[in-house]
C-alpha positions as CSV (number, residue, x, y, z in Angstrom):
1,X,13.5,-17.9,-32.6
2,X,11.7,-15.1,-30.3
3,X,10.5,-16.3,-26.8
4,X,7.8,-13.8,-27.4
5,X,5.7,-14.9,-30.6
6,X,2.4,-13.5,-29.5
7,X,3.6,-10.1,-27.8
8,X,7.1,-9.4,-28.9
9,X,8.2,-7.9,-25.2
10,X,10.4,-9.4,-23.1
11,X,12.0,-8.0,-19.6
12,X,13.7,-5.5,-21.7
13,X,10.6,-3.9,-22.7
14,X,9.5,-4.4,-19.5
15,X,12.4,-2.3,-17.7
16,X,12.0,0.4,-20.7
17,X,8.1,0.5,-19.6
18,X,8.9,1.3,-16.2
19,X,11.8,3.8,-16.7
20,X,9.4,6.1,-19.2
21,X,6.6,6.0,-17.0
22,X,8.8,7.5,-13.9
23,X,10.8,9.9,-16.5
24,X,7.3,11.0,-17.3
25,X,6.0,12.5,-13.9
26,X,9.6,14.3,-13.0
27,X,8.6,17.8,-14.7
28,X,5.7,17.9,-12.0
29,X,7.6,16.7,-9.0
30,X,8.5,20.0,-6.1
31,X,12.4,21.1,-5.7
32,X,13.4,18.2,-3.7
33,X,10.5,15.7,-5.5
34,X,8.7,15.0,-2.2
35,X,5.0,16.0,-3.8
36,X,5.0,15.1,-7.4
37,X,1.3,17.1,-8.4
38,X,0.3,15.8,-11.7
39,X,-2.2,17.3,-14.0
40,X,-6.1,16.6,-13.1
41,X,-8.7,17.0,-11.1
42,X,-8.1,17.9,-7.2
43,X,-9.2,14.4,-5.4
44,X,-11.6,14.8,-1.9
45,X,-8.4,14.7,0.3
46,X,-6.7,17.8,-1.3
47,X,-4.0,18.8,-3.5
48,X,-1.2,17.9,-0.7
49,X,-2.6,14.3,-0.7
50,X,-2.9,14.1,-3.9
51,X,0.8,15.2,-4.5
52,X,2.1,12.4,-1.9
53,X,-0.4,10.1,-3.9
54,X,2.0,11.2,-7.3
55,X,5.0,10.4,-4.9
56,X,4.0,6.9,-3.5
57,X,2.5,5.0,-6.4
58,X,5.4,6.0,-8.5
59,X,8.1,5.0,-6.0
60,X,6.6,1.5,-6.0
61,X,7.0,1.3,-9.8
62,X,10.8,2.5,-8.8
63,X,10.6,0.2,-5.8
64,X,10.1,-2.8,-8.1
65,X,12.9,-1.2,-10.7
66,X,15.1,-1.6,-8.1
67,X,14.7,-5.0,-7.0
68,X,17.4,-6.4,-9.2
69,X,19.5,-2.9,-10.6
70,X,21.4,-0.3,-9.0
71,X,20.1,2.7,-10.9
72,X,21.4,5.4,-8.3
73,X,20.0,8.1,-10.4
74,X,16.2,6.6,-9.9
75,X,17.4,5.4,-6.0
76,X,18.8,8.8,-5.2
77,X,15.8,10.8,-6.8
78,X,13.4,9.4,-4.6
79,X,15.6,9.2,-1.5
80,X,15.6,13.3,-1.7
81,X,12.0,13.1,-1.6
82,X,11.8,10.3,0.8
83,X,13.7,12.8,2.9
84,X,11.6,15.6,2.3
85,X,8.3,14.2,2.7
86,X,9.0,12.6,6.3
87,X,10.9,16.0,7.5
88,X,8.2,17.8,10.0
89,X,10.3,20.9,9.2
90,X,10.2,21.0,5.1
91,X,7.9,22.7,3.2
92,X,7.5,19.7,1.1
93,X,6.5,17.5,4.3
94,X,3.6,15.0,3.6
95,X,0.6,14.9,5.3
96,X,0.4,12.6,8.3
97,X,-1.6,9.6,8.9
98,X,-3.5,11.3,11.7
99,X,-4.2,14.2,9.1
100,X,-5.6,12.3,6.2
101,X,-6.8,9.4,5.9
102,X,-5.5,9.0,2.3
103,X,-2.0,9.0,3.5
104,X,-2.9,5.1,5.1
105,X,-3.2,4.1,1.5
106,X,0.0,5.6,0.4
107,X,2.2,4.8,3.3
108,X,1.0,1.0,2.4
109,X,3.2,1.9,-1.4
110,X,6.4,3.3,0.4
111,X,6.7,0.8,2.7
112,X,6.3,-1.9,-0.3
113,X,8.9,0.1,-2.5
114,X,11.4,0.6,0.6
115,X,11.5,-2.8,1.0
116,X,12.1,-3.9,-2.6
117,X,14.9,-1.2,-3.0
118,X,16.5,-2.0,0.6
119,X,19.9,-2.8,-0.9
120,X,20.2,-0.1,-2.8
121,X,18.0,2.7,-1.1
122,X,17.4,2.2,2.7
123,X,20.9,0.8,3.3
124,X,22.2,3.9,2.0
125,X,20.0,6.9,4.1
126,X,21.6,8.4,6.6
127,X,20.0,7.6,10.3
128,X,18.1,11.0,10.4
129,X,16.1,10.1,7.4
130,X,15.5,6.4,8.9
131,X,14.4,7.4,11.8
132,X,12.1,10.3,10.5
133,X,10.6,8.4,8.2
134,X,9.8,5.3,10.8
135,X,8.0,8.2,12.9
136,X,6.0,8.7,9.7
137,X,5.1,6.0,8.7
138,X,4.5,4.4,12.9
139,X,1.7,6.9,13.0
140,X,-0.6,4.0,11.5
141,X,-0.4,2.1,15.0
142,X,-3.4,2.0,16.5
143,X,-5.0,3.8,14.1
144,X,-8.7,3.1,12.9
145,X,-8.8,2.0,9.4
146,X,-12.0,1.8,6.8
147,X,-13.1,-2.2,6.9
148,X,-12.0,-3.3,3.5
149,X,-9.1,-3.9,1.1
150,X,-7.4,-0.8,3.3
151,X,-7.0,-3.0,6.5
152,X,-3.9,-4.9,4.7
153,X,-2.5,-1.4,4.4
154,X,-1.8,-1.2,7.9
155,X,-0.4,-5.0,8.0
156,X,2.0,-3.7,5.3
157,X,3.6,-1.1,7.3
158,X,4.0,-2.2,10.7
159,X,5.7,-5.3,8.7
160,X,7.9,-3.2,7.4
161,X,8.4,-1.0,10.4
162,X,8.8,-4.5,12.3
163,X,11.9,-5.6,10.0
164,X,13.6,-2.1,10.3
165,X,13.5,-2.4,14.3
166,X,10.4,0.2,14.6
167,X,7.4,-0.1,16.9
168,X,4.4,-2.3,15.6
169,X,1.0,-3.7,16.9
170,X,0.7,-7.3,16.9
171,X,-3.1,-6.8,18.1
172,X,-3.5,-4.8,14.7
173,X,-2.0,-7.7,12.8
174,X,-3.9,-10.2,14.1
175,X,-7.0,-8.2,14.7
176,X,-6.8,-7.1,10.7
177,X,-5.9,-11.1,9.4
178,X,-9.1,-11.7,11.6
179,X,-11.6,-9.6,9.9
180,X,-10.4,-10.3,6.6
181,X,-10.7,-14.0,7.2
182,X,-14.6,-13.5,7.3
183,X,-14.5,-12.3,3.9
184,X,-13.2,-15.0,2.4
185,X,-15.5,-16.7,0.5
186,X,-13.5,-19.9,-1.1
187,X,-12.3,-20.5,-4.7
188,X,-9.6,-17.8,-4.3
189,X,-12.5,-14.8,-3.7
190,X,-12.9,-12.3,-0.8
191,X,-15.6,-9.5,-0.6
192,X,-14.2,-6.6,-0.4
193,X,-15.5,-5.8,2.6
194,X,-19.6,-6.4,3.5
195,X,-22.0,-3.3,2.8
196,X,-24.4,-2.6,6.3
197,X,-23.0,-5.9,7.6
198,X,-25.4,-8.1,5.1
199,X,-24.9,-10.4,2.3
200,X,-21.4,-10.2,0.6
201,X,-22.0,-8.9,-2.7
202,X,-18.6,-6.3,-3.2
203,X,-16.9,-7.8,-5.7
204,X,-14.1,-6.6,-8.4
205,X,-10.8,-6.2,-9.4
206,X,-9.7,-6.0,-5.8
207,X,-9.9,-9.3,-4.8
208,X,-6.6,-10.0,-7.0
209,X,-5.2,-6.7,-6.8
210,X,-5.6,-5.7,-3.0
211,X,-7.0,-9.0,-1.4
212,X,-4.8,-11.4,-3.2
213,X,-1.5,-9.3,-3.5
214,X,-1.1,-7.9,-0.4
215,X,-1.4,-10.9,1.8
216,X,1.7,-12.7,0.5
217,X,3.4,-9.3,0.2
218,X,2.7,-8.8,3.9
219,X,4.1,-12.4,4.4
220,X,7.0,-11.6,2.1
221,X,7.9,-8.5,4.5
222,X,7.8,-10.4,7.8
223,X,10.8,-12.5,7.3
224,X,11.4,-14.8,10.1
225,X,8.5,-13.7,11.8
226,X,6.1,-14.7,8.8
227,X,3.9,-17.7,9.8
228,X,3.8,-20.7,7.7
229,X,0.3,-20.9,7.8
230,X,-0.2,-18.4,6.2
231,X,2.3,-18.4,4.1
232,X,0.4,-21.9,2.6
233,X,-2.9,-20.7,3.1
234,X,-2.4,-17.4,0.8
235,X,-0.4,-19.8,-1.6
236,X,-3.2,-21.7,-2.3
237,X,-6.5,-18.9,-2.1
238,X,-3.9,-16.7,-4.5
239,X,-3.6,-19.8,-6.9
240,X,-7.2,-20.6,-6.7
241,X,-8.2,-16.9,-7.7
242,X,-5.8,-16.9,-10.7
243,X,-6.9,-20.1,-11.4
244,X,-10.3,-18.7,-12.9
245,X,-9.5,-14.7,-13.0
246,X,-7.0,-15.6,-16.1
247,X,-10.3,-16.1,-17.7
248,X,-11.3,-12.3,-17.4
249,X,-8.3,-11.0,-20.1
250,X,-8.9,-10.6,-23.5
251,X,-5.7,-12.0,-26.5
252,X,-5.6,-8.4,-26.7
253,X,-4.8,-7.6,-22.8
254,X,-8.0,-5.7,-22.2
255,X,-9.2,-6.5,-18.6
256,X,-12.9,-7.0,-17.8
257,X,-14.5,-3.6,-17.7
258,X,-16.2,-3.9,-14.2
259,X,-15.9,-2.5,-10.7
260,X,-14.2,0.8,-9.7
261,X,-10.8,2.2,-9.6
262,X,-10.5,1.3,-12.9
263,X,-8.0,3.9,-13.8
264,X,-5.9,1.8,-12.3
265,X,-5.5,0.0,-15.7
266,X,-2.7,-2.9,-15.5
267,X,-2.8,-2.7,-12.0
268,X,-5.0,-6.0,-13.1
269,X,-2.0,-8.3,-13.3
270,X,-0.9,-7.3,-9.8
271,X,-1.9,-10.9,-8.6
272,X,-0.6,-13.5,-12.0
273,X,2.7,-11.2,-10.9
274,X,1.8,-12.0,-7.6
275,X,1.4,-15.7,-8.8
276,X,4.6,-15.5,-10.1
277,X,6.8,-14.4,-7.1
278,X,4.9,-16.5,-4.9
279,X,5.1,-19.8,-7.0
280,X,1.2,-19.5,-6.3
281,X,0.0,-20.0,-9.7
282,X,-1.9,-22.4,-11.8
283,X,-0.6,-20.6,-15.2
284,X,2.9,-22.0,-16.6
285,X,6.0,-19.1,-17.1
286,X,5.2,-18.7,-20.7
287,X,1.8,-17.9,-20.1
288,X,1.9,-15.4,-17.5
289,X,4.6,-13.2,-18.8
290,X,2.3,-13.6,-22.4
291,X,-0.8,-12.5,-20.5
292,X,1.0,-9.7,-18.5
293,X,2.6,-8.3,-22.1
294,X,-0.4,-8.2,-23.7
295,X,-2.0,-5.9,-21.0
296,X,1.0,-3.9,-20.6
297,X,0.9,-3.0,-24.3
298,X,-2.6,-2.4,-24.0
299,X,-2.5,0.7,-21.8
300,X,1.2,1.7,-21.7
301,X,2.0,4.8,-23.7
302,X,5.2,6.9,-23.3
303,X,3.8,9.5,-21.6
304,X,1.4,10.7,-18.2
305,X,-1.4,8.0,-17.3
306,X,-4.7,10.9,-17.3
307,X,-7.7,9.7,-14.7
308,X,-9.4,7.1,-17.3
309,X,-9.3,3.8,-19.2
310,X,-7.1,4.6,-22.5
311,X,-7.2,8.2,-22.5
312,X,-9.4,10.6,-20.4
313,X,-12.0,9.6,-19.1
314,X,-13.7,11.8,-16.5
315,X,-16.8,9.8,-16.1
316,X,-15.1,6.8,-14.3
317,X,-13.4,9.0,-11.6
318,X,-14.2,8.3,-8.0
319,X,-14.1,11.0,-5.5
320,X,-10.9,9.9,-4.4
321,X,-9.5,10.0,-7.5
322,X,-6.7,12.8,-8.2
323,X,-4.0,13.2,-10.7
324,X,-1.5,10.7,-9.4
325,X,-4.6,8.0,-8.6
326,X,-3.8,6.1,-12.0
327,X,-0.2,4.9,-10.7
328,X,-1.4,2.0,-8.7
329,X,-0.9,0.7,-12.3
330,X,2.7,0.3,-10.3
331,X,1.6,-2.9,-9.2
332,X,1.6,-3.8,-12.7
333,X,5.5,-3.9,-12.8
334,X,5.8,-6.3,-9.6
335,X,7.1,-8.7,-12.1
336,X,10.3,-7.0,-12.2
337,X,10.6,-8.2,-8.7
338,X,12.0,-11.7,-10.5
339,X,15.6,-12.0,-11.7
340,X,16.3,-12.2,-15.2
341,X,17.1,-15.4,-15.4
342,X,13.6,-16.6,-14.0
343,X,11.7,-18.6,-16.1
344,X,8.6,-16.1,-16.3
345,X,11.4,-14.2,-18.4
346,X,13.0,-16.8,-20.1
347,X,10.4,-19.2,-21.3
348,X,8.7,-18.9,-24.4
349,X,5.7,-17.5,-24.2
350,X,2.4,-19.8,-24.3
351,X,-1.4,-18.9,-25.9
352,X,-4.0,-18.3,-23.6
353,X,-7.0,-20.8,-23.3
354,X,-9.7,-18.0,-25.0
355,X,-6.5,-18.6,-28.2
356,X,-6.8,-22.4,-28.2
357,X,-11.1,-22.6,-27.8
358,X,-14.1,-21.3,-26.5
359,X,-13.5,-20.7,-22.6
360,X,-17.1,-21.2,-20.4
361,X,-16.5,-21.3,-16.4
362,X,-18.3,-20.1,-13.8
363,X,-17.1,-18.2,-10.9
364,X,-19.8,-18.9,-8.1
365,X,-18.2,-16.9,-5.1
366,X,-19.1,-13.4,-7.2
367,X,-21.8,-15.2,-9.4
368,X,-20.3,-14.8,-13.1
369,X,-21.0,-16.9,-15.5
370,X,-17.7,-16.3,-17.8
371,X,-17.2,-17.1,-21.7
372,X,-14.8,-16.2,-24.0
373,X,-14.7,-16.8,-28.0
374,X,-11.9,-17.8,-29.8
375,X,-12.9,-16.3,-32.6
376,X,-13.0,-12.8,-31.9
377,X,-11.0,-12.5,-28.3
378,X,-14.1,-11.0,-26.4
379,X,-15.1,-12.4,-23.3
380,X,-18.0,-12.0,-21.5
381,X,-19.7,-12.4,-17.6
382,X,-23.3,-12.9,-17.0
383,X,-23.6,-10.9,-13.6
384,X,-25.4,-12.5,-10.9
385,X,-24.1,-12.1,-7.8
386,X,-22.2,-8.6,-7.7
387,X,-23.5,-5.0,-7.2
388,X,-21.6,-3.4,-4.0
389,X,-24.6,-3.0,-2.6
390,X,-26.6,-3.2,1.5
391,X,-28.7,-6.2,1.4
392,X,-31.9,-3.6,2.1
393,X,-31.0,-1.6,-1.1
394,X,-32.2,-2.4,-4.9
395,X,-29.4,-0.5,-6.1
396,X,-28.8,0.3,-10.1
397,X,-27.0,3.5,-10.0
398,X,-23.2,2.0,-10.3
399,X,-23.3,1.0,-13.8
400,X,-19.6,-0.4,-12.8
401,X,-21.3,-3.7,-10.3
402,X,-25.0,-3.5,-10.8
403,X,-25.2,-4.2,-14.7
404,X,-26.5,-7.7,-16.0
405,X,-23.5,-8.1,-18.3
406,X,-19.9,-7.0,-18.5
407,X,-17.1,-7.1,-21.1
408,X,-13.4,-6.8,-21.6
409,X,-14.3,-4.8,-24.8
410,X,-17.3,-2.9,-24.0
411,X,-18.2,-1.2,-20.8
412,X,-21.6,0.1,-19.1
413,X,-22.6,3.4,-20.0
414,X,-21.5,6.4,-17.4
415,X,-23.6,9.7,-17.0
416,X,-20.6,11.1,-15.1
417,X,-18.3,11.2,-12.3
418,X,-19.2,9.5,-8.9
419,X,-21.8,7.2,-10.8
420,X,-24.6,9.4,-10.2
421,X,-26.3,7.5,-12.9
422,X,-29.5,5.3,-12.6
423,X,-29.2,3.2,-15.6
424,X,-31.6,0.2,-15.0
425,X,-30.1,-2.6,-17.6
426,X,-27.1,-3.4,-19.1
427,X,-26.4,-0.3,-21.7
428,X,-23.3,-0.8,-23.2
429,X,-20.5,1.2,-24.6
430,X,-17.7,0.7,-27.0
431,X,-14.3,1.1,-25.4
432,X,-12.0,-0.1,-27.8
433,X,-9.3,2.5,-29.5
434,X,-10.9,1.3,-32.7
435,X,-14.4,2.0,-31.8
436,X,-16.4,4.0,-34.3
437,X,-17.0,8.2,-33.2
């Protein structure tokens, strides 16, 4: 009998994901495949950035490949670009933290994917590279950072640099845990941040995927010097998040179509991995790796990930978007993370509620009212809380927050990149493969 009735993947399908998405980017990566420039528009920070952006995202899919297999080939590849990108001498060298700011995001990625692929990558570069590449990446110290999701970015690498034996900031650590604290907003939700310092209204896929994931990750880093607090206190937020946000998935793995970023695609099951790892999670073994298959075979293709949803889609590109943005989909794959003999693997998998009946909940912190139909998969969110906007503003020109209704198989309607549109109701449109020309 197959421990995967609904889906048909198991980890082996999983690790076969992973390696054709890295085999797919290689024909784009520079001589010593420090910048990997994939095809696509140039993002605000420039085609350098955008080539580290190729680079980092990547190497945290690797990063998590790596966790439990030796794979030299895939270790030893991006240890040559490791190499090259934190030499100030190369002419692959990445930018600096203290040249652009998009570098704080991806430095957050490499320090992630060095410390899943310690054993097999950082153990083995020589004390040059090591040392080059904690100048690199200790440039974030002291550093001002954007208050949002990218304030764990900096918590990520001075952990990291903190269990290599490199310089930190305890009074960034604590000052960052600080601020993030006030967003919290109970029931497993944060804000992403608070627009013109009013009501907290900035709500979206990053609450699992930055606010939920990176907290545990950053605990997971510290080692001895993680605090049991927190350890406990992101347990519990994480499993109250996942606790309603399973809701949001469709039988067929299509996410809620809301927010930004979301060319990020199965980034989306960064935090029911998360639950996973962490044992912070309401949903049994069966039912998370059932859940997680279902959106991998959603979006995965063999093949580059183009700036969109299934294929190209321009008109949901931020301006920070470039050719390598789409590869936070990485955090997709942080179930690899677990052995093969975890029960997330080995369990057969389980239906998810939407399969068994009609799902109604409401999520009060962002103010959705959520129902799903067994019938036909869809679910739905009555929007009444959300539009990532200043308390003084009536704002209606991001179709992705400020719509009255969302879907996980319809979308809002976009006039173009950088939401420039001022759509004032919930216009919809189809985004399912199927969906009629």
């Amino acid at each position: 009998m197959t421990i995967s009735p609904f889906t048909g993947l198991t980890r082996e399908h999983w690790e076969a994901a992973a390696d054709a998405t890295l085999a797919a980017v290689r024909p784009y990566a520079s001589p010593r495949h420090a910048l990997i420039d994939l095809p696509g528009p140039v993002s605000i920070s420039g085609r350098r950035s955008d080539g580290l952006e190729g680079f980092a995202r990547t190497f945290l899919a690797a990063g998590f490949r790596l966790a439990h297999g030796t794979r030299g080939d895939l270790a030893q590849w991006y240890a040559e670009g490791l190499a090259a990108g934190v030499d100030p001498d190369s002419p692959e060298r990445w930018p600096r933290v203290t040249e652009v700011n998009q570098a704080k995001v991806e430095a957050a990625s490499i320090a992630i994917a060095l410390h899943e692929s310690r054993h097999v990558l950082w153990d083995a570069l020589d004390d040059r590279v090591k040392e080059q590449t904690v100048a690199w990446l200790a440039e974030v110290i002291g550093q001002p950072y954007p208050a949002c999701n990218w304030l764990w970015f900096q918590n990520v690498v001075e952990a990291f640099l903190r269990s290599v034996g490199g310089p930190w900031s305890a009074a960034d650590i604590e000052g960052n845990i600080a601020t993030m604290e006030s967003w919290y907003l109970g029931d497993g939700w944060y804000t992403d941040g608070v627009e013109g310092g009013g009501t907290a209204r900035n709500f979206d896929w990053y609450a699992g995927w930055a606010m939920n994931f990176y907290p545990l990750w950053y605990c997971r880093m510290s080692g001895e010097h993680a605090d049991g607090a927190l350890w406990t206190r992101y347990q519990d937020r994480l499993y109250a998040y996942l606790d309603g946000a399973q809701h949001l998935f469709s039988p067929g793995g299509a996410p809620l179509h809301q927010g930004r970023s979301l060319t990020y695609r199965h980034a989306a099951l960064a935090p029911v991995w998360a639950g996973a790892v962490f044992d912070a999670t309401p949903l049994p073994p069966g039912r998370t790796r059932r859940l997680a298959s279902a959106v991998l075979s959603h979006f995965h293709h063999d093949g580059l990930q183009p700036i969109g949803w299934y294929g190209e889609l321009d008109a949901i590109r931020q301006p920070y978007s470039g050719g390598g943005s789409p590869y936070w989909s990485s955090k997709g794959f942080a179930g690899l993370v677990l052995p093969a003999d975890h029960p997330v693997w080995t369990d057969e998998e389980r239906p998810l509620p939407v399969e068994r009946e009609d799902v109604a909940i409401t999520l009060a912190v962002p103010g959705w009212l959520v129902s799903g139909t067994r019938a036909d998969g869809v679910v739905r969110v009555a929007n009444h809380g959300t539009d990532h906007a200043a308390d003084e503003a009536f704002s209606t020109d991001e179709p992705g927050y400020s719509r009255h209704a969302y879907a996980t198989h319809a979308g809002p309607e976009y006039a173009g990149p950088r939401w420039t549109t001022t759509w004032p109701c919930s216009t919809r449109t189809a985004t399912r493969r199927t969906a009629a020309p």
